[in-house]
Kinemage of the C-alpha trace (Angstrom):
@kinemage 1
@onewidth
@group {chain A} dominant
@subgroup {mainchain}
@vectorlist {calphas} color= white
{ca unk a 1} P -5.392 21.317 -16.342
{ca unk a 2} L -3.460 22.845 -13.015
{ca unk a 3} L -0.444 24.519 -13.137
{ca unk a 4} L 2.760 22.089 -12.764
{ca unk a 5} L 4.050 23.616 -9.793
{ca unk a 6} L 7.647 21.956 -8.740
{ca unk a 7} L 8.914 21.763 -4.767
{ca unk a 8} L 12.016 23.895 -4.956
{ca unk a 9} L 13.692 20.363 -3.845
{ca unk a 10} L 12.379 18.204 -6.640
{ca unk a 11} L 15.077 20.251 -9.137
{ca unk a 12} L 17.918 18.859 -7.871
{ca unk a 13} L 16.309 15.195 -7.513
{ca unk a 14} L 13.755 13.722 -10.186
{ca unk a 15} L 12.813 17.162 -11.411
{ca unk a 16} L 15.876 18.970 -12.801
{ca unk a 17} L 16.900 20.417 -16.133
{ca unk a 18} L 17.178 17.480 -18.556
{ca unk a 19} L 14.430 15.627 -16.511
{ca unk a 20} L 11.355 14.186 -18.499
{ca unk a 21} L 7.884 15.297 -16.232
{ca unk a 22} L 4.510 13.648 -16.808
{ca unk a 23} L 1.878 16.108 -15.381
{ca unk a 24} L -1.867 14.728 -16.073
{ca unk a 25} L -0.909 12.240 -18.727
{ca unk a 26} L 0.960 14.988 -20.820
{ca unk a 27} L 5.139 14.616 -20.988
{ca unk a 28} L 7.586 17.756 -20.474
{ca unk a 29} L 11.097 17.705 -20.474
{ca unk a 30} L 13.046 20.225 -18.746
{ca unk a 31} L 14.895 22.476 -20.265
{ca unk a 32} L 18.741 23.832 -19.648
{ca unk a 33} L 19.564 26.431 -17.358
{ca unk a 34} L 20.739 28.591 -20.483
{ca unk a 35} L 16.839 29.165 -20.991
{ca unk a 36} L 15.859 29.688 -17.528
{ca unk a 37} L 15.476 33.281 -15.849
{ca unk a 38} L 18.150 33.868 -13.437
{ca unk a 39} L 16.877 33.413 -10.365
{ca unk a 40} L 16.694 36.200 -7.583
{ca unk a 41} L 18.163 34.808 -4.551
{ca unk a 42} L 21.692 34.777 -4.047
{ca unk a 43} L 23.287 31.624 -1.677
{ca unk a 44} L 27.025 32.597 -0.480
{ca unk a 45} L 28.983 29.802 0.190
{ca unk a 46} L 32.618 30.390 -1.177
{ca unk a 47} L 34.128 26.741 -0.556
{ca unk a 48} L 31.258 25.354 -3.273
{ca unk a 49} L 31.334 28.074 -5.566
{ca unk a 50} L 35.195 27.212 -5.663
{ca unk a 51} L 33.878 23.932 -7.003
{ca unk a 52} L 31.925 25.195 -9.839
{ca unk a 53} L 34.643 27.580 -10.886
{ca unk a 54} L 33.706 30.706 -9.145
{ca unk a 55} L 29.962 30.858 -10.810
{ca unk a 56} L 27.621 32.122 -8.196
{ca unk a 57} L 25.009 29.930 -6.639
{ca unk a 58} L 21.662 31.300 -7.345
{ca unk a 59} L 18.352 29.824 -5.377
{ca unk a 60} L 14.868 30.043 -6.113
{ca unk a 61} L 13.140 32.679 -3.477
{ca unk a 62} L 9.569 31.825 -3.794
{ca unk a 63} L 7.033 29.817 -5.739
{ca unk a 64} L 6.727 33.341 -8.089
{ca unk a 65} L 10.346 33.658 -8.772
{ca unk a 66} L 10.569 32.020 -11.935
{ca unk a 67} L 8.904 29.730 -14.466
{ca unk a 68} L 10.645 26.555 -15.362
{ca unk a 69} L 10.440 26.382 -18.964
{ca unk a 70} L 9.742 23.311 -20.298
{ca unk a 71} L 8.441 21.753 -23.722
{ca unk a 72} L 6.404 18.873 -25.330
{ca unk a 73} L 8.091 15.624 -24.942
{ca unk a 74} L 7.600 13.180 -26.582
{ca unk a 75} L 5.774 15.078 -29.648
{ca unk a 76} L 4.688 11.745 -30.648
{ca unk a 77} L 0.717 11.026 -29.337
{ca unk a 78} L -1.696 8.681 -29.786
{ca unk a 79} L -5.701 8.739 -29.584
{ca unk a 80} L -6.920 5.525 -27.477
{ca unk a 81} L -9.676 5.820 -29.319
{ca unk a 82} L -8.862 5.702 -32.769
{ca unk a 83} L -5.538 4.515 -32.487
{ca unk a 84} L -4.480 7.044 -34.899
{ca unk a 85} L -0.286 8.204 -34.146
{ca unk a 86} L -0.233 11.948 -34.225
{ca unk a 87} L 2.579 14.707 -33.616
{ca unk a 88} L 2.252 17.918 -31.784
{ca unk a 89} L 4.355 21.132 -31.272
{ca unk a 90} L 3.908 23.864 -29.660
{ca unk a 91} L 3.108 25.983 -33.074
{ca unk a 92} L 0.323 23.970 -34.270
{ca unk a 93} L -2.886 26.265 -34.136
{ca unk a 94} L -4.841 24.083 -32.714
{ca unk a 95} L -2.843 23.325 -29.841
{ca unk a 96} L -3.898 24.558 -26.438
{ca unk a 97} L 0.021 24.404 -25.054
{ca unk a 98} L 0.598 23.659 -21.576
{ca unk a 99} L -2.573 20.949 -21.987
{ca unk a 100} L -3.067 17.463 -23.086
{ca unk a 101} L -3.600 18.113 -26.930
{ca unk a 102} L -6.637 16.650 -28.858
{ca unk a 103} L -7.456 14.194 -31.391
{ca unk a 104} L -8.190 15.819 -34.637
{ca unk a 105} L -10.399 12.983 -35.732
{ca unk a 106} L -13.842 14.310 -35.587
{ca unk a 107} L -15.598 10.912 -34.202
{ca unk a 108} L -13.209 11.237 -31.276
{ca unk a 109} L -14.989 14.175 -29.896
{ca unk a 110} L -11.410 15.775 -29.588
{ca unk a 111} L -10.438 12.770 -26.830
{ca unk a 112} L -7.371 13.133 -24.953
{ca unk a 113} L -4.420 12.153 -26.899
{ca unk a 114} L -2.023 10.014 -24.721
{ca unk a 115} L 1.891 10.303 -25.289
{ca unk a 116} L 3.988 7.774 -26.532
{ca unk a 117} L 5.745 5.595 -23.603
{ca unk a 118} L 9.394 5.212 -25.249
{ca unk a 119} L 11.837 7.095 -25.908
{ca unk a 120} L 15.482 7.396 -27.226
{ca unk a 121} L 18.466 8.131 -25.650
{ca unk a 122} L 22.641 7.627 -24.912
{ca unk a 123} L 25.126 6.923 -22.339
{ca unk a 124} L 26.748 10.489 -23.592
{ca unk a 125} L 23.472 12.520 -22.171
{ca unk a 126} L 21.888 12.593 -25.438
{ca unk a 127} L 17.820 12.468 -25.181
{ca unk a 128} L 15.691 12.327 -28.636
{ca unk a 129} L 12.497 10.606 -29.617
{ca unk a 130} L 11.683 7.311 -32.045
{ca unk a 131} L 10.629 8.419 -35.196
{ca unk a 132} L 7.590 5.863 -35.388
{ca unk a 133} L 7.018 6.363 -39.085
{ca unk a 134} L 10.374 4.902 -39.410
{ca unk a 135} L 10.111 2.337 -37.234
{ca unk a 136} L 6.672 0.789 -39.255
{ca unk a 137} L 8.523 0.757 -42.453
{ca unk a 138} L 12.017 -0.132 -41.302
{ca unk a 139} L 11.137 -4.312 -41.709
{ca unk a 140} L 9.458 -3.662 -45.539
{ca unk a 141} L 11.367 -3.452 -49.028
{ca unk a 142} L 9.523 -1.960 -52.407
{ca unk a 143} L 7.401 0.424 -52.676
{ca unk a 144} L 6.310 -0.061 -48.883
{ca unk a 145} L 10.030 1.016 -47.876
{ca unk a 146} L 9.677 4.573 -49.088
{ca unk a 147} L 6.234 5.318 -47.849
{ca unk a 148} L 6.422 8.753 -45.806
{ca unk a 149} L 3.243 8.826 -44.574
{ca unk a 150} L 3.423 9.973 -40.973
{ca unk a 151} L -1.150 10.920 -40.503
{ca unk a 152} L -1.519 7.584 -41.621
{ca unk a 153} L -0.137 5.887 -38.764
{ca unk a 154} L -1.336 3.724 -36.146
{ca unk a 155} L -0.823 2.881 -32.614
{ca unk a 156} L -1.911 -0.694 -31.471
{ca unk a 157} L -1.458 -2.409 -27.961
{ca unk a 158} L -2.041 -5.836 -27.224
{ca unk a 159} L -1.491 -8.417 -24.961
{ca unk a 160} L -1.594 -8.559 -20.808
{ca unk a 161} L -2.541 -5.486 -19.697
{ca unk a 162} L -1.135 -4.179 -22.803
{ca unk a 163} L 2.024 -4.705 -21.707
{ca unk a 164} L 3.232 -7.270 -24.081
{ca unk a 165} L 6.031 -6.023 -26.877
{ca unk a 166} L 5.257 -8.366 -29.554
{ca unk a 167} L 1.814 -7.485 -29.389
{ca unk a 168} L 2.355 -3.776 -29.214
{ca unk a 169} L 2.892 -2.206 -32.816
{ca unk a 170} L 2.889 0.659 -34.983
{ca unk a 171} L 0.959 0.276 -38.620
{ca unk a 172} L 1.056 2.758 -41.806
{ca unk a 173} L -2.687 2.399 -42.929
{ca unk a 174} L -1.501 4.002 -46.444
{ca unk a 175} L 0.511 1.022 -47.162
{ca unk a 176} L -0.022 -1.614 -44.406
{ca unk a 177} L 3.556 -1.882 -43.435
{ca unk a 178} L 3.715 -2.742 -39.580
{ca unk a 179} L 6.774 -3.679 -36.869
{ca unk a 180} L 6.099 -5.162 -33.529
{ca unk a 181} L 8.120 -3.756 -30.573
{ca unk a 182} L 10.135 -7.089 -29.555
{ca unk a 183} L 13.347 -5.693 -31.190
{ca unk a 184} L 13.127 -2.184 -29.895
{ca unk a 185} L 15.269 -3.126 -26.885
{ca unk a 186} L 17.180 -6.096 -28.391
{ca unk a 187} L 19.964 -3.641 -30.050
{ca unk a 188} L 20.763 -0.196 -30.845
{ca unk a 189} L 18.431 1.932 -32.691
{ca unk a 190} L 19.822 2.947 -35.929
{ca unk a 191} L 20.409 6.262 -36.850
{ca unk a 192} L 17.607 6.644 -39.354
{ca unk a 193} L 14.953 5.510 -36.937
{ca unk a 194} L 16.136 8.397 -33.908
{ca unk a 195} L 16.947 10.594 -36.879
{ca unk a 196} L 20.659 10.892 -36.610
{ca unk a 197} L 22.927 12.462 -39.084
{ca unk a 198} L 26.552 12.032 -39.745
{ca unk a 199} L 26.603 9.489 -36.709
{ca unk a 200} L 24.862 6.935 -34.539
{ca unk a 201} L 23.424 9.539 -32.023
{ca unk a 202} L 21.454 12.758 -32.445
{ca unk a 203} L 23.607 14.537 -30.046
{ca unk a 204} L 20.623 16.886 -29.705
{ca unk a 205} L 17.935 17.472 -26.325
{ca unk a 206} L 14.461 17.882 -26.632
{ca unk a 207} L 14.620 21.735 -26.624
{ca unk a 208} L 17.227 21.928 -29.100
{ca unk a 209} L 16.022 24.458 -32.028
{ca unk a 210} L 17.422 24.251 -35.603
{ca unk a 211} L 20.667 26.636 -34.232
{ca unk a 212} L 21.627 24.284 -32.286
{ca unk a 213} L 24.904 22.340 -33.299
{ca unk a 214} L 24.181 19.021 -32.469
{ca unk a 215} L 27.248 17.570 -30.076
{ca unk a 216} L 30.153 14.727 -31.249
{ca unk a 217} L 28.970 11.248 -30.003
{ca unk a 218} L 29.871 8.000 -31.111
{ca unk a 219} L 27.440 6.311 -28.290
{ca unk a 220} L 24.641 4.665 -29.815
{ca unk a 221} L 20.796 5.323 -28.766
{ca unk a 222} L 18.702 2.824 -27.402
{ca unk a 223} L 14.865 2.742 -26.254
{ca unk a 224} L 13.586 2.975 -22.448
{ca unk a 225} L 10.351 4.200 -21.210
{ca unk a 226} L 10.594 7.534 -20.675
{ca unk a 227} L 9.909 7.253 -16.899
{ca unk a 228} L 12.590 4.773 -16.857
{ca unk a 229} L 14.921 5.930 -13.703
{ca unk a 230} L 18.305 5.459 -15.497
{ca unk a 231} L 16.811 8.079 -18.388
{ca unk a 232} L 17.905 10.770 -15.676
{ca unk a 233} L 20.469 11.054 -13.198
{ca unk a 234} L 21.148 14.449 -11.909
{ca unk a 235} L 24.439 15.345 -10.711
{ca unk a 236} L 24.618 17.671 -7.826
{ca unk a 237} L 27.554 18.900 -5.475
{ca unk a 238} L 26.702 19.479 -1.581
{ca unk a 239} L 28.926 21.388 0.907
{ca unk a 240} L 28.054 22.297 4.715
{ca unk a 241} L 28.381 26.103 5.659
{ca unk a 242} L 31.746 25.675 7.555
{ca unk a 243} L 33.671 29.504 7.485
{ca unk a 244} L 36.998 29.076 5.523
{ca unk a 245} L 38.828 30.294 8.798
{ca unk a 246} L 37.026 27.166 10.709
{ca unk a 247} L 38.395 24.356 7.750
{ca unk a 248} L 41.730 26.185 7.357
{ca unk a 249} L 42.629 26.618 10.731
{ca unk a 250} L 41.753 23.230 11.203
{ca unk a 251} L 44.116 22.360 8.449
{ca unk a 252} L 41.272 21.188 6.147
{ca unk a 253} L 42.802 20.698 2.798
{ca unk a 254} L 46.578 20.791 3.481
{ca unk a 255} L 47.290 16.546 3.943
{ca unk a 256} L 45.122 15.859 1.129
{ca unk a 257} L 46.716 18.509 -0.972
{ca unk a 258} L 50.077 17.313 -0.005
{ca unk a 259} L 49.343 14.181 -1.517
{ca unk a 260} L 48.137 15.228 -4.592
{ca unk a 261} L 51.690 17.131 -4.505
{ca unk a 262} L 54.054 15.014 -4.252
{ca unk a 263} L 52.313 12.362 -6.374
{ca unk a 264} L 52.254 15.383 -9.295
{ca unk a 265} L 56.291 16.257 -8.119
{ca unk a 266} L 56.939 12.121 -9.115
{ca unk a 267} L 55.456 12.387 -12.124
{ca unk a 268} L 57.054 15.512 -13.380
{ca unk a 269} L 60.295 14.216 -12.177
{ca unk a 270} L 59.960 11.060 -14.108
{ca unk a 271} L 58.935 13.214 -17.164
{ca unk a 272} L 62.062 15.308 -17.137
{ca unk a 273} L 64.048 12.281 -16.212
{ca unk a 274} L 63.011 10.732 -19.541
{ca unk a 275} L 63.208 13.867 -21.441
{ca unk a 276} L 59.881 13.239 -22.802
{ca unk a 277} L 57.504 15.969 -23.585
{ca unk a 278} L 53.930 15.951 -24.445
{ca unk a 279} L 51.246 18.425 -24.550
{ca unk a 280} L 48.512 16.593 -23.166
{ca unk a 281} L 50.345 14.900 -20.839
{ca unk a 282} L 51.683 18.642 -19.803
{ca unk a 283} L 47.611 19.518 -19.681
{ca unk a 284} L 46.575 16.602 -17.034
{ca unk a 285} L 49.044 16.621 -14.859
{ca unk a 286} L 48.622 20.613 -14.179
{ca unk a 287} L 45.482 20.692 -14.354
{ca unk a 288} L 45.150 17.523 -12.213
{ca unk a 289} L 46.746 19.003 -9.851
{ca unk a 290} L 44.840 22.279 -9.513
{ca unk a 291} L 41.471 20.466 -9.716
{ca unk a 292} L 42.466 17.902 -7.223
{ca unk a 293} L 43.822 20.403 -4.161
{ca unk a 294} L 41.376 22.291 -1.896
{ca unk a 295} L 44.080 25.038 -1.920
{ca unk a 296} L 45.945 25.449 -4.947
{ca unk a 297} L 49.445 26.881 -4.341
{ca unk a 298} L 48.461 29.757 -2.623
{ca unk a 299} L 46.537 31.042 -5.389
{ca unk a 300} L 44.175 33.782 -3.919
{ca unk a 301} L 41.896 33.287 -7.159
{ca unk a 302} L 41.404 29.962 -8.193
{ca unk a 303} L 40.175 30.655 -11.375
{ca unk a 304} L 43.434 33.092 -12.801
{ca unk a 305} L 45.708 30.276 -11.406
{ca unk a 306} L 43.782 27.056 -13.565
{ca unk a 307} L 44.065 29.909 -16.609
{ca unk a 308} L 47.469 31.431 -16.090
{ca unk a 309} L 48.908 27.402 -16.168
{ca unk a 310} L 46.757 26.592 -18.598
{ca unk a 311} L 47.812 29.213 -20.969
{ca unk a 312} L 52.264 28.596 -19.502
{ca unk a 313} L 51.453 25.162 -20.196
{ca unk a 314} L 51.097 25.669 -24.469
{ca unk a 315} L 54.668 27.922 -24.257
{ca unk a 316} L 56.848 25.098 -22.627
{ca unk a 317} L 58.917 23.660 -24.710
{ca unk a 318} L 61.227 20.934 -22.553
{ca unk a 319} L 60.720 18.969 -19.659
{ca unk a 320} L 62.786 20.307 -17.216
{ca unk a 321} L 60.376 23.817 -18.408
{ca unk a 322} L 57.389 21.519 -17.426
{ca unk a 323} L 59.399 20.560 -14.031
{ca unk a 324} L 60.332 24.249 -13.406
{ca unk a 325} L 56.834 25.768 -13.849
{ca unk a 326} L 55.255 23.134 -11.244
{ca unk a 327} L 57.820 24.556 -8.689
{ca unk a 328} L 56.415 27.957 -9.265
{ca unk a 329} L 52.963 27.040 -9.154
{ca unk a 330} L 53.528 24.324 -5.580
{ca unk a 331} L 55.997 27.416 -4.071
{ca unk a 332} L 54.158 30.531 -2.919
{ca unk a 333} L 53.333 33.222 -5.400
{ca unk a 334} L 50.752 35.554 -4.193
{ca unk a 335} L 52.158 38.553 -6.006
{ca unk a 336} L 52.329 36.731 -9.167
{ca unk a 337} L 51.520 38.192 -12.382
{ca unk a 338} L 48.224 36.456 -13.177
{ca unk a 339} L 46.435 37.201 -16.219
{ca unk a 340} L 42.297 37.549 -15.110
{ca unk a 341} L 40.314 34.476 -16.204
{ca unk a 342} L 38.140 34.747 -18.704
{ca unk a 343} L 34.813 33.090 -19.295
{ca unk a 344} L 33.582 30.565 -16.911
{ca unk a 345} L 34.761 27.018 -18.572
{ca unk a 346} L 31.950 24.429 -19.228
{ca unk a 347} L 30.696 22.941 -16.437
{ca unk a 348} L 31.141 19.548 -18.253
{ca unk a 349} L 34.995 19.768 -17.152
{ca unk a 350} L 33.894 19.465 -13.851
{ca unk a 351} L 34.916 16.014 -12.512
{ca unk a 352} L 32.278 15.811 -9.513
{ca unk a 353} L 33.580 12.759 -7.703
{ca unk a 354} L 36.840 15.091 -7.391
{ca unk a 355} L 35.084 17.976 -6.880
{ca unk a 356} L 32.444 16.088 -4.116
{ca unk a 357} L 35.676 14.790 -2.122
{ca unk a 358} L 37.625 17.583 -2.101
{ca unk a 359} L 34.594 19.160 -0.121
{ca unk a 360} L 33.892 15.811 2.382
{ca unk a 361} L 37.326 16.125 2.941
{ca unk a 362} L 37.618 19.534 4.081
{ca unk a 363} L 34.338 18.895 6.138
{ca unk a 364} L 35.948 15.811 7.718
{ca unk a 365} L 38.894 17.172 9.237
{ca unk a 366} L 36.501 19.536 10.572
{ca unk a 367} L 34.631 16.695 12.677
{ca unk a 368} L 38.043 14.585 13.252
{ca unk a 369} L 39.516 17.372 14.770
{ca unk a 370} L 37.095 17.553 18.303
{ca unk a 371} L 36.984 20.979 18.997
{ca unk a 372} L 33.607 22.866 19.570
{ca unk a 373} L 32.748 25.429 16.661
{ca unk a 374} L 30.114 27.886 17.706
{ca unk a 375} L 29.611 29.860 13.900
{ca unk a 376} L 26.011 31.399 12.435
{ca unk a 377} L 24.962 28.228 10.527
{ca unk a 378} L 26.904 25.727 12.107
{ca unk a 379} L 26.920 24.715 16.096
{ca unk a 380} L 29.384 21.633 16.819
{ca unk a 381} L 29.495 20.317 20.215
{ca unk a 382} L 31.684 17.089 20.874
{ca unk a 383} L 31.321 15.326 24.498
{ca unk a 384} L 33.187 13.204 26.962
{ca unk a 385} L 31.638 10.000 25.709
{ca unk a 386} L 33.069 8.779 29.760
{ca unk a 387} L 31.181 10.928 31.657
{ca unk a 388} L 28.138 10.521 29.491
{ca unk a 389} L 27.338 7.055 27.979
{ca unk a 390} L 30.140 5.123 30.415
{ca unk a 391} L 33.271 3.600 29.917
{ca unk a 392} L 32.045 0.621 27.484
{ca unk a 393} L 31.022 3.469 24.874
{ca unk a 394} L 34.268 4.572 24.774
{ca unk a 395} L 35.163 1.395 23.768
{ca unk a 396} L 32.968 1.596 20.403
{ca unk a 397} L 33.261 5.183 20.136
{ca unk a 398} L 36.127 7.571 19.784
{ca unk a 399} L 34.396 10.473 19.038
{ca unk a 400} L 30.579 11.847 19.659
{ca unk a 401} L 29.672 15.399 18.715
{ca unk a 402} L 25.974 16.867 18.541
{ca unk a 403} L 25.716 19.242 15.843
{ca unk a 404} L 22.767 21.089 16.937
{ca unk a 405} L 22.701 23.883 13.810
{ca unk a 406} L 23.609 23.058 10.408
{ca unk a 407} L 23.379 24.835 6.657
{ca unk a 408} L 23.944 22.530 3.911
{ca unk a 409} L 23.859 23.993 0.216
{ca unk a 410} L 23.509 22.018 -2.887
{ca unk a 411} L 24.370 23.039 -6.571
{ca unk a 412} L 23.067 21.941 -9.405
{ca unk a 413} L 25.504 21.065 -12.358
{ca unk a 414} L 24.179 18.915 -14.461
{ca unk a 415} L 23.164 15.154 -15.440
{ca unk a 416} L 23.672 11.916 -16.896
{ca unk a 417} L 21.926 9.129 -18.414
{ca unk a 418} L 22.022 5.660 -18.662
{ca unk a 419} L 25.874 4.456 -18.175
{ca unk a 420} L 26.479 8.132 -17.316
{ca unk a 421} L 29.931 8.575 -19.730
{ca unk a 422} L 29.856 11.963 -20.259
{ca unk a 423} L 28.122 14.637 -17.925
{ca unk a 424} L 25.670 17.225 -19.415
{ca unk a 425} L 26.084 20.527 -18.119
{ca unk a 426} L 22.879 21.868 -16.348
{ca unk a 427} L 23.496 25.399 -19.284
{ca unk a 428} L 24.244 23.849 -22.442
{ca unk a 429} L 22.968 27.252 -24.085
{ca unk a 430} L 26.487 29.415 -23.435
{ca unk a 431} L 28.620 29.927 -20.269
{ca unk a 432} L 26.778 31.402 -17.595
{ca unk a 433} L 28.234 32.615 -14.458
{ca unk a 434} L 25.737 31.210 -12.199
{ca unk a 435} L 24.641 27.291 -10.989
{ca unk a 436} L 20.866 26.799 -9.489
{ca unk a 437} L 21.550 26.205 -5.925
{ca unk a 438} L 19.251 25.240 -2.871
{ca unk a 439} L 20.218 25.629 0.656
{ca unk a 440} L 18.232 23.610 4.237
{ca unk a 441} L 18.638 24.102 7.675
{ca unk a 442} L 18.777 20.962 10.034
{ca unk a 443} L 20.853 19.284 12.644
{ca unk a 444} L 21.993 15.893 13.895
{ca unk a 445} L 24.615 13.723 15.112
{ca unk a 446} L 28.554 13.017 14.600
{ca unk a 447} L 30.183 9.619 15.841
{ca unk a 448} L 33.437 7.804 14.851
{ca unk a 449} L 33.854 4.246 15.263
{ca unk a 450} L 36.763 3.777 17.662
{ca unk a 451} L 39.718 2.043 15.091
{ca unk a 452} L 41.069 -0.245 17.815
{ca unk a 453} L 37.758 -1.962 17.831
{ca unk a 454} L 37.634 -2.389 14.038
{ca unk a 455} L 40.649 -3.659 13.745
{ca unk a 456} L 40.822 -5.897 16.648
């Protein structure tokens, strides 16, 4: 077998940490960023790593910069052959890792074993495997119900193509208990057949060792194929390389921060109207507010501003404190006192539809605002759509600009699966202060539909 050699490009698409990756009929998953080497090239771009909470952005240099690390999933095989259901790990002896493992029935001649095709997983993130043993005894009662017997198992696929599920089943040989697959995707699997403790879901990855706690989830797991698209979706926050003096002097930032401002200054007021106080309402709408604005106050470090409310917030006592403390944070306070952040927060926290539009936004006014910018990585040229496409262009257009350089950088922070409810940071391990990040180099086109004409 090659080497599995990933296009720097493919991580932050179908590829990713958390991904599953069939190479020559063998499965891999992916693991976090908390086990990866950290890579050697450094990306600057100080308006995304805002975004991830000041962690840097960190892209891979060349094809011998790092190894992804990766391991065996699903452990859960089967020999065509002999039909015989198998598990392999990367400590068996006999185990060449990296390559498709063997049968260890002699009369196979030590065929290629042949990973199971489903898998288990939740809307929270959570990816595990069906414990087939399980599965074959989960229909019996008697002495067939407490048969453990997992190298007695058999694999057996039947109908068109094979594809058919009531004709696809798994069979103990030891005590001939068998269950078709028709009501693997009819309802939840229960927890004894993913191997759940304490609750309906795992909460565990693939690469999870015996240290790891599993996670709180009350989602339950269900089957897919593990090449199934909604298995993975990876979540990842792009920015264009426009300077901060470009955006700010553009007054990127300020009209949607206002906003967010004066909706925040209502809903205080309305809280110290009522005299109410509550500590997680305190929480959301600070926090709300410092997540939501490009430009926090005037904060020079975002990062000591989120943790210097954060930590004010747990001392307040009354509403009108609450009120008070929002003024200080909205007025100017460069020479405030703030305490230095601590460790990065989880990347979890990270809302990225928030996070994504506070970025377009910036980028927007940028392009709404018509003037030329002539920077490094980023050439904007706008035209007199009169002079060069005649006056009936200017009748659809209001705007054309020819953006003839461009840097666009992309960061990495994590994924979903199936109804995506929870995001899974891309470093589960501990907090890390970096993000993998890619940057590419194009250019192209700018136009904006004239408004008359749309509305007309």
């Amino acid at each position: 077998m090659a080497d599995l050699k990933l296009r720097r490009g493919q991580i932050f698409t179908s590829f990713g940490p958390g991904s599953i990756v069939d190479f020559e009929g063998v499965g891999f998953a992916i693991k976090d960023t908390g086990c990866w080497l950290k890579p050697k090239k450094e990306l600057a771009l100080e308006r995304l790593s805002q975004q991830v909470q000041g962690r840097e952005l960190r892209g891979i240099a060349d094809e011998n910069d790092i190894s992804v690390p990766v391991v065996y999933f699903p452990t859960w095989f089967h020999c065509p052959r002999c039909k015989q259901l198998q598990r392999c790990y990367k400590k068996d002896v006999n185990l060449d890792y990296g390559h498709a493992p063997k049968c260890s029935n002699s009369a196979c001649k030590k065929s290629d074993l042949v990973p199971m095709r489903f898998v288990a997983f939740c809307d929270n993130g959570h990816l595990g495997e069906i414990n087939w043993g399980r599965w074959a005894h989960s229909n019996t009662r008697g002495v067939e119900a407490t048969c453990s017997r997992e190298d007695q198992l058999e694999y057996h696929a039947g109908g068109a193509a094979g594809g058919d599920f009531d004709q696809m089943y798994v069979k103990c040989k030891a005590c001939n208990s068998e269950r078709n697959f028709s009501d693997l995707f009819s309802k939840p699997l229960g927890r004894e057949i993913v191997g759940a403790k304490g609750q309906s879901c795992t909460g565990r990855q693939p690469w999870f060792t015996r240290s790891h706690e599993p996670d709180s989830c009350d989602r339950p797991m269900r089957c897919e194929p593990r090449g199934s698209t909604s298995i993975y979706l990876p979540k990842v926050l792009s920015a264009l390389d426009i300077s901060s003096d470009t955006s700010s002097s553009f007054g990127a930032g300020p009209t949607f921060a206002a906003h967010e401002i004066d909706v925040t200054r209502e809903a205080l007021q309305r809280l110290k109207d009522s005299g109410e106080v509550d500590v997680d309402i305190r929480k959301k709408r600070f926090e709300s507010f410092l997540l939501r604005t490009a430009n926090p106050g005037n904060f020079k470090n975002y990062l000591s501003a989120l943790n210097f409310v954060s930590k004010k917030l747990m001392d307040v006592r009354s509403a009108d404190e609450i009120y008070q403390l929002f003024l200080f944070v909205e007025n100017d306070n460069e020479g405030a006192d703030l305490e230095p952040a601590g460790e990065n927060g989880s990347l979890q926290e990270i809302d990225e539809g928030v996070a994504q539009r506070n970025l377009l936004e910036e980028e927007l006014t940028v392009f709404r605002n018509g003037i030329d910018v002539d920077e490094d990585n980023f050439n904007l040229s706008f035209v007199p759509i009169d002079a060069e496409y005649g006056s009936e262009a200017q009748l659809i257009f209001s705007s054309i600009g020819r953006v003839r350089r461009l840097r666009e950088v992309r960061a990495f922070i994590g994924f979903k699966r199936g109804k995506g409810d929870r995001l899974q940071s891309s470093d589960l391990s501990k907090f890390q202060s970096w993000v993998l990040a890619n940057e590419c180099f194009g250019e192209g086109i700018y136009f904006e539909l004239n408004k008359d004409m749309l509305s007309g």
